[in-house]
C-alpha positions in Angstrom: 78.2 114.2 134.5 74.2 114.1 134.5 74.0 112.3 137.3 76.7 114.1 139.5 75.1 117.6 139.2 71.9 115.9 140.0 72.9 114.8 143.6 74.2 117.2 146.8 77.9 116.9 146.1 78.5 119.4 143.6 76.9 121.8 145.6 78.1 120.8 149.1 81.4 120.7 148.1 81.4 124.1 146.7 79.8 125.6 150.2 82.9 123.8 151.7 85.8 124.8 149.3 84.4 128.3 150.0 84.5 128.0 153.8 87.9 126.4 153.6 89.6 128.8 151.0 88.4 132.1 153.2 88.7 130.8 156.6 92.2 130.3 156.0 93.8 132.3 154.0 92.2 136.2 154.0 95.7 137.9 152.9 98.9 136.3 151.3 101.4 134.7 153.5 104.8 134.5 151.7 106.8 135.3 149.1 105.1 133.4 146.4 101.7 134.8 147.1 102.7 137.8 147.3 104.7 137.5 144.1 101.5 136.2 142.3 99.0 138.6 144.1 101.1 141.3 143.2 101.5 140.3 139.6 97.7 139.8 139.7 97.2 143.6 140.6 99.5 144.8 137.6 97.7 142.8 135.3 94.2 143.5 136.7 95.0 147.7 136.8 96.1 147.2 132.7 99.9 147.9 133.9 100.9 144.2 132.2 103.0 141.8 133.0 105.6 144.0 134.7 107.6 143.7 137.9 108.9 146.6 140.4 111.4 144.3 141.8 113.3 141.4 142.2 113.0 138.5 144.5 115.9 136.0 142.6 118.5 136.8 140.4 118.4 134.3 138.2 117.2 135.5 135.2 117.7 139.0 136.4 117.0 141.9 133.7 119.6 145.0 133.3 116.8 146.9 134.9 113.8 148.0 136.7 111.0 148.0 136.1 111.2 144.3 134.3 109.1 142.1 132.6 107.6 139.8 135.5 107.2 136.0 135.9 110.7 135.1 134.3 111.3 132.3 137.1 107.5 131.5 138.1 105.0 130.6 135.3 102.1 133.2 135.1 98.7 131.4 135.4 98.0 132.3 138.8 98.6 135.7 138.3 96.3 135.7 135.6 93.3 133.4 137.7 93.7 136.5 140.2 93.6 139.3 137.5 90.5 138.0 136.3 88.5 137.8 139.8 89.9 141.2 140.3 88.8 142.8 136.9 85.5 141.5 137.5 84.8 142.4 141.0 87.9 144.9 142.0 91.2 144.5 143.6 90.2 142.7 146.6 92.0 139.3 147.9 88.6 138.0 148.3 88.4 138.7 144.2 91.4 136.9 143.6 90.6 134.1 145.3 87.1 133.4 143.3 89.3 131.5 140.3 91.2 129.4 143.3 87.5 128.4 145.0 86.3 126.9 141.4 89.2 125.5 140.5 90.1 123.5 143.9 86.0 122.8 142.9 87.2 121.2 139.5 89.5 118.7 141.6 87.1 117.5 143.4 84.9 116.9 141.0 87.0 115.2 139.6 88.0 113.1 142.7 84.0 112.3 142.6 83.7 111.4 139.3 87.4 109.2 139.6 86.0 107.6 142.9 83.2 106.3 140.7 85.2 105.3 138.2 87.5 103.5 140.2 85.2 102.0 143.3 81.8 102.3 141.9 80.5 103.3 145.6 79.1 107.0 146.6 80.5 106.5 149.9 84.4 106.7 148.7 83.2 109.6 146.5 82.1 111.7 149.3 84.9 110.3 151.6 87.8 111.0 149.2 86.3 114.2 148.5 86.4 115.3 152.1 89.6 114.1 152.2 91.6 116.5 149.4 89.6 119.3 150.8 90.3 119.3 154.5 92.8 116.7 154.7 96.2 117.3 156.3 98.8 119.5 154.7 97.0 121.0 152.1 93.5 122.2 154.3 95.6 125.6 154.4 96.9 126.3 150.9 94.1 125.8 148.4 92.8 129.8 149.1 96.8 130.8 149.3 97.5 132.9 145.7 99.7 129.9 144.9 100.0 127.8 142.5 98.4 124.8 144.8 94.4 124.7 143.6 95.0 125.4 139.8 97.4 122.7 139.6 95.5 120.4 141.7 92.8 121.1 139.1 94.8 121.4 135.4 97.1 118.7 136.6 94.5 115.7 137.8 92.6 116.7 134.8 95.3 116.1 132.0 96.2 113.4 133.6 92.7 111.8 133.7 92.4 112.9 129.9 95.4 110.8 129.0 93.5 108.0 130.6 90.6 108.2 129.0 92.7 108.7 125.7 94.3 105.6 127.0 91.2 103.6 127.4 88.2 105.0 126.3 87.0 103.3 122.2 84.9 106.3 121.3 86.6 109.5 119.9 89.9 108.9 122.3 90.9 111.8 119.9 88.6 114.2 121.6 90.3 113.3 125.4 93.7 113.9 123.5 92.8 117.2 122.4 91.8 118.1 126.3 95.1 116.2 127.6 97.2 119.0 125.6 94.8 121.4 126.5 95.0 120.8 130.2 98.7 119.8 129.9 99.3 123.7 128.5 97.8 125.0 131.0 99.6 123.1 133.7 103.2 123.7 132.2 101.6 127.6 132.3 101.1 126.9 136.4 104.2 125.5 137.0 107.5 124.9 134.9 108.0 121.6 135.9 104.0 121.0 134.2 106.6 119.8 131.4 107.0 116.8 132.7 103.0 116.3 132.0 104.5 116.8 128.4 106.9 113.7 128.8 104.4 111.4 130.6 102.0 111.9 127.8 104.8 110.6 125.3 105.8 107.8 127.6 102.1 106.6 128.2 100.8 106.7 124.2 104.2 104.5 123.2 104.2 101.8 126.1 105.5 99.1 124.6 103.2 97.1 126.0 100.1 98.4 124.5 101.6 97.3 121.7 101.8 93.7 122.6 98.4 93.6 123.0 97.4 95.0 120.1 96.1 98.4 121.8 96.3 100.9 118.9 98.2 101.0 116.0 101.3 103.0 115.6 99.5 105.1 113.5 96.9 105.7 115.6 99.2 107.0 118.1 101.3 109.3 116.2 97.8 111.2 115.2 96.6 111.4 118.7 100.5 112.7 119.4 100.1 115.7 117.1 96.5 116.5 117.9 98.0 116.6 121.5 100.8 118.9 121.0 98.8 121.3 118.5 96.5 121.5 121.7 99.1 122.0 123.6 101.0 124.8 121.4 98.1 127.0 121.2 97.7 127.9 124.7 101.4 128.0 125.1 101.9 129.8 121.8 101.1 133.2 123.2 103.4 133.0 126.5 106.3 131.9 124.1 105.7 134.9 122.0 105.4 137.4 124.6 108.4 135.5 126.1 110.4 135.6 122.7 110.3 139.3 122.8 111.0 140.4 126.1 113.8 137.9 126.8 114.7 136.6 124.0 113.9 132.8 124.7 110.7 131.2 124.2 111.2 130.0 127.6 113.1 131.4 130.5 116.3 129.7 130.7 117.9 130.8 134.6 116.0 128.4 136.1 118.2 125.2 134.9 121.0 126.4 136.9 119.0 124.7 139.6 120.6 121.5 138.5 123.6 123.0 140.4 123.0 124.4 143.1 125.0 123.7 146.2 122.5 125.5 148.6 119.4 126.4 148.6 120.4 130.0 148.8 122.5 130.1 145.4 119.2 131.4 144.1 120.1 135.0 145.6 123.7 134.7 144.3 125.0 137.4 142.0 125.6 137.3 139.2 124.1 133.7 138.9 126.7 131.3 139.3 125.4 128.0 139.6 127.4 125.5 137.2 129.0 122.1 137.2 132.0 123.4 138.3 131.3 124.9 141.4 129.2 121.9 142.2 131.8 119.9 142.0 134.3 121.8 143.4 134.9 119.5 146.6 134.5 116.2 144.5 131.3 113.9 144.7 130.6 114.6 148.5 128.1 117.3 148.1 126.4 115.2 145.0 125.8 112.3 147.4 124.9 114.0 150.3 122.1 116.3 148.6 120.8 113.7 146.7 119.8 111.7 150.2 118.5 114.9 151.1 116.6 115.0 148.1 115.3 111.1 148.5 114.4 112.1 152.2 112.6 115.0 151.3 110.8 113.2 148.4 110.2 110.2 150.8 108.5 112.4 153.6 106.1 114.1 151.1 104.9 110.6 150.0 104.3 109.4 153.8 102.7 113.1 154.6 101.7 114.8 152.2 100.4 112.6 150.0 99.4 109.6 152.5 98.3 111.8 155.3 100.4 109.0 157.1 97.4 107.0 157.9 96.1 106.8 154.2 99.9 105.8 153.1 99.8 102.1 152.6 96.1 101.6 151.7 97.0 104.1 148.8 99.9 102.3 147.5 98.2 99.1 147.9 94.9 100.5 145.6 97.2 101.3 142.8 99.0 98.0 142.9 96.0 96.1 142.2 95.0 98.1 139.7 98.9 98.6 138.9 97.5 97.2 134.8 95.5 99.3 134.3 96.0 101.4 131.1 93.7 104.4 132.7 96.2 105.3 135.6 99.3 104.8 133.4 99.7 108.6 133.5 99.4 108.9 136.7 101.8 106.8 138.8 104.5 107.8 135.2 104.0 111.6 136.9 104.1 110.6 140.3 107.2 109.0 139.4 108.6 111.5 137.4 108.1 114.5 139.7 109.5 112.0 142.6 112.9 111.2 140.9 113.0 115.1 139.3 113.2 116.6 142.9 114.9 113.8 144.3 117.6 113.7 141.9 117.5 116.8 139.5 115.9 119.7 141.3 117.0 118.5 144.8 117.3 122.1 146.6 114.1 123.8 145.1 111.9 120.1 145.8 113.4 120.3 149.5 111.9 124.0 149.5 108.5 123.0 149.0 108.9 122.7 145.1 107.7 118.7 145.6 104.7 120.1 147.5 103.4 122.6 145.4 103.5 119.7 142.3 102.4 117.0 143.9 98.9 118.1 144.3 97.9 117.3 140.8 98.2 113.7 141.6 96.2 114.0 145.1 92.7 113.7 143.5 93.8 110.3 142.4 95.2 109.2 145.4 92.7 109.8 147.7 90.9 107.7 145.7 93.4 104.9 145.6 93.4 105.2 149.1 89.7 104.4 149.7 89.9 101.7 147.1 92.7 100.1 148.7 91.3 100.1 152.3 88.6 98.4 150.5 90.2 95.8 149.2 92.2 95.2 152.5 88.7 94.8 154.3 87.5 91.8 151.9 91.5 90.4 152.1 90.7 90.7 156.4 87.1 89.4 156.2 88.2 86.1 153.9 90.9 85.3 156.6 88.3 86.0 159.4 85.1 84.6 159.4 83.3 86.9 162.4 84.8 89.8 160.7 81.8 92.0 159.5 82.9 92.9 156.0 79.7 95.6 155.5 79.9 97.1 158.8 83.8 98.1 158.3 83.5 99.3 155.4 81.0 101.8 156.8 82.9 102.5 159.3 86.7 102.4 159.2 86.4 104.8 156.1 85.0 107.4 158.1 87.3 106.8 161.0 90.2 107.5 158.6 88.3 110.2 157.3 87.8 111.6 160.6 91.6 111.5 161.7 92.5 113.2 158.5 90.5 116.0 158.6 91.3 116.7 162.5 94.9 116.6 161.5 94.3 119.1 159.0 92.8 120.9 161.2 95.6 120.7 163.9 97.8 121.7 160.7 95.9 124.6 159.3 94.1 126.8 162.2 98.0 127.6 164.0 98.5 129.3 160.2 95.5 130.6 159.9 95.9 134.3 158.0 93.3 136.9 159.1 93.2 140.4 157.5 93.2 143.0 159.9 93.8 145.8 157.7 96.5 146.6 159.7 100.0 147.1 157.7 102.8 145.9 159.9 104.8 148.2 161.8 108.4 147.7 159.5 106.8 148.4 156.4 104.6 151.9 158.2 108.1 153.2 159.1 109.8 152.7 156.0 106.1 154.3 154.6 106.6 157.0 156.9 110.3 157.5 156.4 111.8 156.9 152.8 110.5 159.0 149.5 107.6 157.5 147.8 109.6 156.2 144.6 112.8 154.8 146.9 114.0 150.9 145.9 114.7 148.8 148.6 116.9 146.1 149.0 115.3 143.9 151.6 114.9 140.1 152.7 111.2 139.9 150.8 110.8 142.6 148.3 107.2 141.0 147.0 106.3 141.6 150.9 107.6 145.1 150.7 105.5 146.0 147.5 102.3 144.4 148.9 102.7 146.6 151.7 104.0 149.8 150.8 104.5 150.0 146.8 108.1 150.3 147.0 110.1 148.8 144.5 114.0 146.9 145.2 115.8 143.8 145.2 116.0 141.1 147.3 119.4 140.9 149.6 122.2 139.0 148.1 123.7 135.6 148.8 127.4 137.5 148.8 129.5 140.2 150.5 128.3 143.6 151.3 130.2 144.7 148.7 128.1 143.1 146.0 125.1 144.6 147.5 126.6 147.7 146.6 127.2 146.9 142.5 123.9 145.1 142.8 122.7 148.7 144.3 124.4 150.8 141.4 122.8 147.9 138.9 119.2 149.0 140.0 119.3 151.7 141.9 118.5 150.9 145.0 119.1 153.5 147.6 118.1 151.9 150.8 119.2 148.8 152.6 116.6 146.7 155.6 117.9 144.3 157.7 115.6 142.4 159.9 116.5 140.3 162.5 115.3 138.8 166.2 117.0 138.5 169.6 117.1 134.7 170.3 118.7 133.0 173.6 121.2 131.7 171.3 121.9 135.5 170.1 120.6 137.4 167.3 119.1 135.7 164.4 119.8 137.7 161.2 117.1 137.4 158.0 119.8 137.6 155.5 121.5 135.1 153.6 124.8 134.1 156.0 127.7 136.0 153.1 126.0 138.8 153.4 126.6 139.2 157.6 127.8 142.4 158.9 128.4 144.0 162.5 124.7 145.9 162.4 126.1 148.5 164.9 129.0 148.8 162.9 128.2 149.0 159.2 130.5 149.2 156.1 131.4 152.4 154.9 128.9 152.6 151.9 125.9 151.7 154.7 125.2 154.6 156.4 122.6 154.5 159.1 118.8 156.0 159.6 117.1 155.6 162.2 113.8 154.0 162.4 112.0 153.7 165.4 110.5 150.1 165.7 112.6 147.2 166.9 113.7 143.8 165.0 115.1 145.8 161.9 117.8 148.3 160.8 117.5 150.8 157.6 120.8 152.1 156.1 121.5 154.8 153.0 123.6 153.1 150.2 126.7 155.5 149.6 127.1 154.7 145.5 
């Protein structure tokens, strides 16, 4: 660690991951960082951990106001709270915890490039890589989950490796592993499977064949790992235990079953194995190769920036025995089949992107050290190949096409705050009473906005809006929509269509002069 803070990286990178979080990303973008942002703002004002609306029903409380976060886990919220109770209620401010911690992955790329190729160059390169690579140039400033768990995540799993490997105190790097695990289950719910792996990698029956630790030995590091791990978590189960009842939230199982992707707006939640199975196996087959394709694509994409794909999967083959990245390829696999196979409709949603960014640290690494490796495999078959000159230069080609990619990515999505509130959410300011709820396609947009409080629409008939409107009471109903050559295009879950000219009985119209959406009174 010395010698890391004595040379430019550390503070290059930091200059960079400061650029790259603000340039893209000055004001939230969609539902989740809104949901988190907003969150953020409750906490940060002393209001608590309390939500105005709802944007699922799964989990749904009896009522409004609710406690918040009973589908997403809370640490973002509370990375943005604190950047906004230190320097106010600003984006900018809530963003300051995302800029250090996408700063903690890639110092821990550095220090794992080290580790694993022993050269500077693959350091800098794979560093460069995670930062402005592809996909992910455009999320790590997002009020997402993407930079913490990019951080938390590589870093547990790099403490199970050095609890793995390391002879000195490998106690000490179990006590960080359940550190770092907690606070990755509190980033993302499916941080669990970081509990699993670290079960999986202590008791590999192979260690035991070679005499790697006694049984003993592993037990003890087991429990100093879990104690670690139970108090961070203890205080979220508490709080947890008595507003819900559970220690954990239990709606978001159901996701098991669902048949669409929008049976997360159904109500009451109805997700189960029978309606799952209602037509037989077809749907069980069908969105499981979904799932596979979807998990597949993230690997080639995502994760191998396409042109970083094979070298990366060639790295960890060689070093495929290697007790120190046991942890790692058991989550990659893990979170691969769990979206795949178990979680198919949320991981085709962007669930497998958001959690496969704690392993990108190490694979950008892998990827450098498997292009390499593929350089001296070349230059032993090829005599005139100049071994020392491509490996100065192809990794900076590679390099080069990454980062232009990501910027072809990132710059179309680029999110500038104009201070300007958009013209739906000025009318509805301008038109409905200040403490009206709002049933509406993106109530955490809505609130960001305007302050207004509501639901999200459902995924049923018009005629469960209307309980779902006497549940909370919600007075007001928004459709938006856009005229498309094809015909209108309606942003509402497709049960829930209705003649917009000619409304149900209980939707009585109101005019609001801007176009692309239609408000209507809820007769109760």
């Amino acid at each position: 660690m010395k010698r890391l803070l004595q040379r430019p990286y550390p503070l290059v990178m930091l200059i960079l991951a400061v650029v790259v979080v603000r340039f893209f990303n000055e004001r939230p973008g969609y539902t989740d960082a809104f949901y988190h942002y907003n969150a953020a703002v409750r906490v940060a004002s002393g209001d608590g951990f309390v939500d105005d609306y709802l944007w699922t029903y799964i989990g749904a409380p009896d009522e409004l106001p609710a406690p918040s976060h009973l589908y997403w886990m809370p640490l973002t919220s509370m990375v943005a709270a604190l950047g906004m109770w230190l320097f106010g209620t600003t984006y900018l401010a809530a963003q300051i915890g995302l800029i250090l911690c996408i700063w903690g992955a890639l110092l821990i790329t550095y220090w794992l490039a080290l580790r694993l190729t022993g050269r500077l160059m693959y350091a800098w390169a794979s560093g460069l890589t995670l930062l402005m690579g592809g996909f992910l140039m455009r999320v790590w400033g997002v009020t997402d989950t993407f930079a913490i768990y990019a951080f938390v995540g590589a870093a547990a799993l790099a403490c199970m490796g050095l609890g793995l490997t390391e002879t000195r105190r490998p106690w000490l790097w179990w006590l960080l592993a359940g550190l770092f695990t907690a606070l990755g289950h509190l980033t993302r719910s499916d941080g669990l499977i970081l509990l699993i792996v670290a079960g999986v990698a202590l008791f590999w029956p192979g260690d035991f064949l070679q005499k790697r630790g006694t049984l003993l030995q592993r037990l003890r590091w087991l429990v100093i790992f879990l104690v670690a791990y139970g108090i961070i978590m203890l205080p979220w189960f508490l709080r947890n235990l008595d507003a819900v009842g559970h220690i954990l939230p239990v709606g978001g199982t159901q996701a098991v079953w669902y048949t669409e992707y929008n049976d997360l707006f159904n109500y009451p939640p109805d997700a189960n194995p029978q309606t799952f199975f209602a037509d037989g196996l077809g749907l069980l087959v069908e969105s499981r190769l979904q799932g596979l394709s979807s998990a597949l694509q993230n690997l080639l994409a995502i994760e191998g920036y396409i042109v970083l794909l094979p070298f990366m999967l060639y790295g960890l083959w060689l070093k495929r025995r290697d007790p120190f990245l046991r942890p790692m390829w058991l989550f990659a696999l893990g979170i691969h089949l769990a979206f795949a196979f178990v979680f198919t409709f949320p991981g085709i949603r962007g669930g497998m992107f958001h959690a496969l960014v704690a392993l990108m640290p190490f694979w950008c690494v892998l990827g450098f050290a498997g292009l390499d490796a593929f350089i001296d495999v070349i230059g032993k078959r090829y005599r005139r190949w100049n071994v020392r000159r491509a490996k100065m230069v192809y990794p900076w080609m590679l390099v080069g096409v990454i980062i232009i990619m990501g910027l072809a990515l990132s710059l179309p999505q680029r999110l500038v705050d104009r201070q300007i509130v958009p013209d739906l959410y000025q009318a509805l300011i301008e038109t409905l009473p200040d403490d009206a709820r709002v049933m509406i396609n993106d109530p955490a947009q809505l609130y960001y906005y305007t302050g207004l409080g509501g639901v999200t629409l459902v995924n049923e008939p018009p005629e469960t809006a209307l309980a779902v409107a006497d549940q909370y009471h919600v007075d007001y109903l928004v459709i938006e929509y856009r005229d498309t050559p094809e015909g209108q295009y309606i942003s509402a879950p497709e049960p829930f269509f209705f003649d917009l000219d000619e409304p149900p009985a209980f939707f009585d119209p109101i005019e609001l002069n801007i176009s692309g959406a239609r408000l209507y009174a809820i007769n109760h």
